[in-house]
MIZA-248072 format. One record per atom (N, C-alpha, C, O): residue in one letter; x, y, z. Coordinates in pm, whole numbers, padded with zeros to 5 digits, always signed. Layout:
// residues N
AXYZ ...
***
This chain:
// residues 119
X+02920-00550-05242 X+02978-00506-05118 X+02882-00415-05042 X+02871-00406-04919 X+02823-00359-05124 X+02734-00221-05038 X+02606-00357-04980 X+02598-00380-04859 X+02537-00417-05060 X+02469-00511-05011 X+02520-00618-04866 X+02448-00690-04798 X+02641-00598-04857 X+02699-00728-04734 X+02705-00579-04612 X+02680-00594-04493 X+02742-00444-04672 X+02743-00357-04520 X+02622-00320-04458 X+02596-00285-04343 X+02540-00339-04579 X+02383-00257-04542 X+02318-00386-04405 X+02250-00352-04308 X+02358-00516-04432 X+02309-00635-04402 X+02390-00633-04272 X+02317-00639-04174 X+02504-00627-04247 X+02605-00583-04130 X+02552-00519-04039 X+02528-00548-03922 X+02530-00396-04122 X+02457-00252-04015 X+02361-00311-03950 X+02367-00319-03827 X+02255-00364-04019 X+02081-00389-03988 X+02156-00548-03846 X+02115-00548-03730 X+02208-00601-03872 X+02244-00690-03801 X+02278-00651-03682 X+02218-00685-03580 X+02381-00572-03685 X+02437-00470-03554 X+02315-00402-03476 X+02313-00390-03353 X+02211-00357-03563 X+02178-00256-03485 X+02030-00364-03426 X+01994-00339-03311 X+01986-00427-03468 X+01894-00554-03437 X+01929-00563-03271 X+01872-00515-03173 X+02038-00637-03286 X+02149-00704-03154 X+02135-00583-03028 X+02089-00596-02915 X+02180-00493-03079 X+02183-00382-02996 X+02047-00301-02914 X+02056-00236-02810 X+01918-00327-02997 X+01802-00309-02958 X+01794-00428-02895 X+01760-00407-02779 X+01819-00608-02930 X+01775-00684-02878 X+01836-00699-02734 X+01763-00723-02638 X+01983-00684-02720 X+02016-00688-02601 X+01952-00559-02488 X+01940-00587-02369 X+01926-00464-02524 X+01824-00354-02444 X+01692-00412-02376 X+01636-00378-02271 X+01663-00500-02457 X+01520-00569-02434 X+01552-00699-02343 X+01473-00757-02268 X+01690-00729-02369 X+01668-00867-02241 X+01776-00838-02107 X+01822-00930-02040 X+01801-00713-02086 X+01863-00671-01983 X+01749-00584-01936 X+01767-00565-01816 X+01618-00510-01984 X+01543-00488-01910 X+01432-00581-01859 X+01359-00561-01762 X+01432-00697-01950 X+01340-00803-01874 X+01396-00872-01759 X+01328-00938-01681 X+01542-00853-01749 X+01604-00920-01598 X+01614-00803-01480 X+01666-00827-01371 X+01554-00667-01516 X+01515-00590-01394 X+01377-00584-01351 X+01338-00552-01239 X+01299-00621-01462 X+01172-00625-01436 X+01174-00726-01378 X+01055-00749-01353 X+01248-00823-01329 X+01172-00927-01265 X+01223-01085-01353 X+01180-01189-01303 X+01306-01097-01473 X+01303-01205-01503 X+01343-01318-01486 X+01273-01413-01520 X+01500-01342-01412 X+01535-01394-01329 X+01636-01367-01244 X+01741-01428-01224 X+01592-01265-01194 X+01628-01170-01063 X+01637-01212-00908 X+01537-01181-00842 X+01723-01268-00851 X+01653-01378-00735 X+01705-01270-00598 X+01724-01315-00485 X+01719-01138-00628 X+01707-01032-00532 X+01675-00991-00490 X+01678-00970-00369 X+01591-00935-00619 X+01509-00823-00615 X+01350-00909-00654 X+01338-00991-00745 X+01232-00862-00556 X+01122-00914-00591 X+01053-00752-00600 X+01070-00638-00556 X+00971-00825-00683 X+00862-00662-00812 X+00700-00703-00707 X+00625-00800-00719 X+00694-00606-00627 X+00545-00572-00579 X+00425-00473-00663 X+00438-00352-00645 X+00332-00511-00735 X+00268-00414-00754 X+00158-00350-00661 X+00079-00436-00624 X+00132-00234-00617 X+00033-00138-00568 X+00024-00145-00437 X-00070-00115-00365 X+00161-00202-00403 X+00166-00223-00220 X+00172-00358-00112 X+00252-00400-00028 X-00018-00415-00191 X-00007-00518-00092 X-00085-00592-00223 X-00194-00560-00271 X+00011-00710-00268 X-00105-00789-00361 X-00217-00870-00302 X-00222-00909-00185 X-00310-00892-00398 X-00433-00926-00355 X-00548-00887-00271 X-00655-00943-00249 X-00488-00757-00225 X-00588-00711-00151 X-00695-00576-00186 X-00780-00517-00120 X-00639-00561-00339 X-00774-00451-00436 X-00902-00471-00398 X-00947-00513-00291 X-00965-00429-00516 X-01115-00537-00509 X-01110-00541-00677 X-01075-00472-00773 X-01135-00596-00664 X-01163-00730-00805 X-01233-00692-00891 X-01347-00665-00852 X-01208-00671-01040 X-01228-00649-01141 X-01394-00709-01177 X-01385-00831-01169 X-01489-00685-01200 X-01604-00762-01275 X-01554-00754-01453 X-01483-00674-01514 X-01625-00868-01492 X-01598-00882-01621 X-01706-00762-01700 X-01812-00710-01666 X-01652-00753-01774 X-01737-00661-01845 X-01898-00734-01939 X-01988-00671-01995 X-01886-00839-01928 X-02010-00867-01973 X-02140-00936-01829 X-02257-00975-01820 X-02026-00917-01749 X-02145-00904-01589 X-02182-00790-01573 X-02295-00790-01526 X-02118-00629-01599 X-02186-00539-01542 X-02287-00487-01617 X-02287-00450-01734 X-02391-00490-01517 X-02503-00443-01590 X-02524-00259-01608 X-02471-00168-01545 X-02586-00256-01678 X-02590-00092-01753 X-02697-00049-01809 X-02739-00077-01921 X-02752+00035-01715 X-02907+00073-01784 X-02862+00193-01882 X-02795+00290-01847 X-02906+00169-02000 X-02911+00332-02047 X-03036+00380-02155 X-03081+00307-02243 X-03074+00498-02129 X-03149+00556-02234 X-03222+00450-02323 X-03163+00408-02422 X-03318+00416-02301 X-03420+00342-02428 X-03321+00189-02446 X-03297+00125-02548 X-03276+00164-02298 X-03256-00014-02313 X-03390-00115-02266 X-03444-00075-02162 X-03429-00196-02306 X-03486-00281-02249 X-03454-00341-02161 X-03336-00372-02148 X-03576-00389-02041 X-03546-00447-01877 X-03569-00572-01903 X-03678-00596-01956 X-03492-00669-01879 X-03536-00826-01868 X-03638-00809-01741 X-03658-00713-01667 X-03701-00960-01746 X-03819-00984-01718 X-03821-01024-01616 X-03922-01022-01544 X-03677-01086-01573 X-03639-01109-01412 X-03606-01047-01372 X-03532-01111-01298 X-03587-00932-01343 X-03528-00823-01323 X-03544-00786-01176 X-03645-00717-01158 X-03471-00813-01060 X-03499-00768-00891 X-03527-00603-00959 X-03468-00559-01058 X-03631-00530-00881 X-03617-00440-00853 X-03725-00408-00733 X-03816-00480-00692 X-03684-00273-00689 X-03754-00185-00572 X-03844-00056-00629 X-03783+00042-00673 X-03987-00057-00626 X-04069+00059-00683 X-04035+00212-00561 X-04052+00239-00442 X-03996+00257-00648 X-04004+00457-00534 X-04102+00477-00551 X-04125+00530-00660 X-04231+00448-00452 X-04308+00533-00494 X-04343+00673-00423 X-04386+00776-00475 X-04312+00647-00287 X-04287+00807-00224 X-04141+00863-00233 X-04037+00808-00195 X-04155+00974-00286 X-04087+01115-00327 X-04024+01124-00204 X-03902+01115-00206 X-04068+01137-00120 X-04038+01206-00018 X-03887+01169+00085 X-03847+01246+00172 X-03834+01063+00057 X-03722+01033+00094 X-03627+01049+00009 X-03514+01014+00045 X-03645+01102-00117 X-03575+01109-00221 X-03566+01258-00292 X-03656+01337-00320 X-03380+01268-00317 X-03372+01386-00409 X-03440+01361-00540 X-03368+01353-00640 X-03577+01347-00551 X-03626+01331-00716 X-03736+01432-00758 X-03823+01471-00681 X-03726+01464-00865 X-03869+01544-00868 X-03942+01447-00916 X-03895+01333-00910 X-04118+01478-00995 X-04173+01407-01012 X-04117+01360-01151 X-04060+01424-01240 X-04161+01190-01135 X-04143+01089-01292 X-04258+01180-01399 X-04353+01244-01353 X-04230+01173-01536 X-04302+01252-01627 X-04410+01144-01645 X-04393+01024-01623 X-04531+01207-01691 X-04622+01110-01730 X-04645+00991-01808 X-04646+00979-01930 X-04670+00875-01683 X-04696+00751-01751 X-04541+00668-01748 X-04523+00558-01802 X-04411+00765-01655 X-04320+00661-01616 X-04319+00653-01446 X-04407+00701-01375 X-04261+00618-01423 X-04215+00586-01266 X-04059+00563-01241 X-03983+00541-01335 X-04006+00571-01071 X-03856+00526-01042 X-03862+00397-00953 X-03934+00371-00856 X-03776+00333-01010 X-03752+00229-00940 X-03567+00207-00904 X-03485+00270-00972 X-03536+00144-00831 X-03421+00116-00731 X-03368-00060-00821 X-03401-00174-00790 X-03290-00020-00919 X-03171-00189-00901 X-03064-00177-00855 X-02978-00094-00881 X-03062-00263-00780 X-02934-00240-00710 X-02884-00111-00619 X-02924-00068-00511 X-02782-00067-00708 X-02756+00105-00660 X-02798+00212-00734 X-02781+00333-00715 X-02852+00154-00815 X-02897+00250-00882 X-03091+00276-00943 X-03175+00189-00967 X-03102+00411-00949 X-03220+00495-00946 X-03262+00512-01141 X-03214+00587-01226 X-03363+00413-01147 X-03385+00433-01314 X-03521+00518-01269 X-03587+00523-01166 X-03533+00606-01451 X-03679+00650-01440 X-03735+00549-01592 X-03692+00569-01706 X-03848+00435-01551 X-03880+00386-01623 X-04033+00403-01646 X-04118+00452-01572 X-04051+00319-01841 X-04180+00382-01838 X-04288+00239-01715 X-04248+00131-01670 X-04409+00299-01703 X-04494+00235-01611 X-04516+00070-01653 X-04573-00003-01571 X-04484+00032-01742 X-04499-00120-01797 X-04347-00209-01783 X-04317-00326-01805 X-04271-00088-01734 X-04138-00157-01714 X-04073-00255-01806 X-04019-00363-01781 X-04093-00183-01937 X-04057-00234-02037 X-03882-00186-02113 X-03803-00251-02182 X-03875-00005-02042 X-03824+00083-02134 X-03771+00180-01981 X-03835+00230-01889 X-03607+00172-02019 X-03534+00278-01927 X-03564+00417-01976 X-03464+00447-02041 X-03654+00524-01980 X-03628+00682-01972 X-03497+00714-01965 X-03430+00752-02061 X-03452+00698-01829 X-03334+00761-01771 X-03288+00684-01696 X-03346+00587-01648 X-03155+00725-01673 X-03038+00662-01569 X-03053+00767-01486 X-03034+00868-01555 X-03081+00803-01355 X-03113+00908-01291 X-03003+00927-01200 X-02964+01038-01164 X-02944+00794-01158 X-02808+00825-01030 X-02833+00732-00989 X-02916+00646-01021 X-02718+00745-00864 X-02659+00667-00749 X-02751+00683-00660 X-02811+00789-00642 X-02782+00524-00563 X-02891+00581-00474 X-02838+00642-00346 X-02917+00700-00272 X-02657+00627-00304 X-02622+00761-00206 X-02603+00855-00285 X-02484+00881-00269 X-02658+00950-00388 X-02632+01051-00400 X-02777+01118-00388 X-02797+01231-00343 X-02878+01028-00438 X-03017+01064-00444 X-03133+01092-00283 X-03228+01163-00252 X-03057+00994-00227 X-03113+00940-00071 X-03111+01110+00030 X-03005+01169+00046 X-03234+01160+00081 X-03187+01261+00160 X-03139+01203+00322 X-03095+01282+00405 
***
């Protein structure tokens, strides 16, 4: 007998969580023909996720592929930079400001954003 109430209870209380769960999936949206669920205002008009194995990421002692677009800094002078340490240089991908060594083999540094660097 204690075995058929314990089995009762657990049954009851199952039901009771399960019905919680499918009366909130018909406010969220499940088949609700009232009420329509907008997320963040106006859909489709964010900007768009990149995948994470498109964004590229220089960091600390990564290697530069060999195709690599880039832009050489070589005058200072338009730029918040002090001087590159000896035997590297800065160059411009994209938006961003690496200090690499001179064979452009090897990122030094991730130095910044080039609107934050730009005077």
């Amino acid at each position: 007998m204690k075995i058929y109430s314990v089995f009762v209870w657990l049954l009851a209380l199952s039901l009771t969580f399960g019905g919680v769960d499918l009366v909130s999936a018909k406010e969220k949206g499940g088949n609700s023909k009232d009420k329509k669920v907008q997320l963040d205002g106006k859909p489709g008009k964010g900007q768009k996720a990149v995948p994470p194995g498109q964004i590229k990421r220089y960091t600390r002692g990564a290697k530069l592929p060999s195709d690599l677009d880039y832009t050489d800094i070589g005058d200072l002078v338009d730029w918040k930079l002090k001087p590159p340490g000896k035997g590297n240089r800065y160059i411009r991908v994209n938006d961003e400001i690496l200090e690499v060594t001179d064979d452009l083999s090897t990122v030094v540094d991730a130095v910044g954003i080039v609107g934050d660097l730009a005077k």
